[in-house]
Structures are given as structure tokens and as C-alpha cells.
N, C-alpha and C positions, 0 to 999 in steps of 0.2 A: 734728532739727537742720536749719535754713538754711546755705546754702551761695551766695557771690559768686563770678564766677568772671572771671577776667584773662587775656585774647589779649596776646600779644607776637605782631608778626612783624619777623623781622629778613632784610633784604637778603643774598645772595650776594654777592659780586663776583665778578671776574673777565672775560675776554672771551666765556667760555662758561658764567660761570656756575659754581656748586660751590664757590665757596672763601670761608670763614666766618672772622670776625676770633674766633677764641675765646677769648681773653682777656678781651676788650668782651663776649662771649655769657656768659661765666661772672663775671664782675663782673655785666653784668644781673641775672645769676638768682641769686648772693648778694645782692645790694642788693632784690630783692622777697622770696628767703627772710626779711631781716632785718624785712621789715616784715609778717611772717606769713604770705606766701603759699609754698605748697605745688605743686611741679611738679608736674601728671598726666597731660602729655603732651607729647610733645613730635613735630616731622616736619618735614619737606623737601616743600615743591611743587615742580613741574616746570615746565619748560619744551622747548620744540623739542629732539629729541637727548634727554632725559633729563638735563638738565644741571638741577640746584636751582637753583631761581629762589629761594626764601627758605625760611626755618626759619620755622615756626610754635610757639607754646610757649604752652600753657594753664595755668593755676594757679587753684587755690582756696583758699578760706578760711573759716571759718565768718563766717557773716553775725554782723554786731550787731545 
């Protein structure tokens, strides 16, 4: 089996950073479920301090 595979990365906010609108992250990731993609990963980058500078989120799908 072939496999496609899909980067999201989404912005923190904040003055320092770490704070995720998740509501809009979880509507993202139903709205690419719906269209067949499969989460397989998912992470926080850094920035100065430790503070998430963005979420990263992989998905795949079987290729056509």
C-alpha cells in the first residue's frame, strides 16, 4: 500500500507563547478526518523558555 502524507502546523498565541485556540485545532482535524485523513502524530515546537511556539500535526492516507 501507498501512502500521502499531510503537515498541518498551527500557531500558538500568546505573549509567551503555549496557548492553542482548540476548538479551530479540533474542527481542523474533524474537517481533514472527514476527508480521509488519519492523525499519526501529532507535537509542540519550542521556542526561548520552552514556551510552544506551534503544534505540528501529520496525517496520512492511502494514496490513489
Amino acid at each position: 500500500m501507498k501512502w500521502e502524507y499531510e503537515t498541518v502546523k498551527v500557531a500558538a498565541t500568546g505573549f509567551t507563547g503555549g496557548k492553542l485556540d482548540e476548538d479551530g485545532f479540533t474542527a481542523h482535524l474533524n474537517d481533514l478526518g472527514d476527508e480521509g485523513w488519519e492523525l499519526v502524530s501529532a507535537f509542540g515546537t519550542n521556542q526561548s523558555g520552552g514556551q510552544t511556539r506551534n503544534i505540528v500535526a501529520v496525517f496520512k492516507r492511502p494514496k490513489e
